[in-house]
N, C-alpha and C positions, 0 to 999 in steps of 0.2 A: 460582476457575475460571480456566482457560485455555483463550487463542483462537488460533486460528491466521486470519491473512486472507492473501489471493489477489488480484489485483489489477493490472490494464491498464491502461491511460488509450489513447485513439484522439484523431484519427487517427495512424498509426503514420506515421515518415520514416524511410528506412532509412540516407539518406546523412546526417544531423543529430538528434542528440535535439530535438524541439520543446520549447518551454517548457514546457508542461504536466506532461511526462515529468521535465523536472528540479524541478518544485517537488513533483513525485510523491516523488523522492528526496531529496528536502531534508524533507518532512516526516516522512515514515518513519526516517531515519537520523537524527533530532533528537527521534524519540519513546523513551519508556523503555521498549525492546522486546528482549527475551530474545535473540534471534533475526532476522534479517533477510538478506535476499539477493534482491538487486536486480538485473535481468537483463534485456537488450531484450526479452523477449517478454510475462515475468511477471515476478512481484515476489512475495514472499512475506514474512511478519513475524508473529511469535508473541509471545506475552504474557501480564499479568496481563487480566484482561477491559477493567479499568478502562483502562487503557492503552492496549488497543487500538482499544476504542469509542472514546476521545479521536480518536486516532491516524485511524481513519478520516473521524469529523468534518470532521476539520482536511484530510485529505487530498480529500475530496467538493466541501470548499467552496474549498480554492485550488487544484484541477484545472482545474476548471470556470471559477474567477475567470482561470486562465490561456491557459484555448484549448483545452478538452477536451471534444470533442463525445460524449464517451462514458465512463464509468469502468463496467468489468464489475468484478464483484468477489464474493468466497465468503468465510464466514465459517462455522468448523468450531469444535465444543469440541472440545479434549484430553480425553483422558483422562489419566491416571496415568502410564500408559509409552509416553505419544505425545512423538515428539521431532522 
């Protein structure tokens, strides 16, 4: 199976990434993910399921370890000829 997740961290700065927001992209871009794109508003990242369940884990617990009063986040299956 594959996932696709969706994914913010708060509070937003618009003049500086907060830490949060970079250990957002340090964990993503260091997970074994098909797919990623990382973006001031949202962040997107597709995968094996396995991978991405990690992936979120890791990103839930060192947002929050880093100053993240919020993580929103959506978690889709693929299908077949989802890209």
């Amino acid at each position: 199976m594959r996932l696709r997740v969706e994914f913010t961290t708060e509070p937003f700065d618009l003049d500086e990434a907060p830490a949060h927001a970079l250990v957002a992209r340090e964990v993503i871009e260091a997970a074994e993910l098909d797919a990623v794109d990382v973006g001031p508003f949202g962040n997107t990242a597709e995968g094996a399921a396995d991978a991405v369940l990690t992936a979120v884990d890791a990103l839930l617990r060192r947002t929050l370890q880093a100053g993240a009063t919020r993580v929103s986040l959506q978690v889709n299956v693929l299908g077949e000829g989802d890209k």
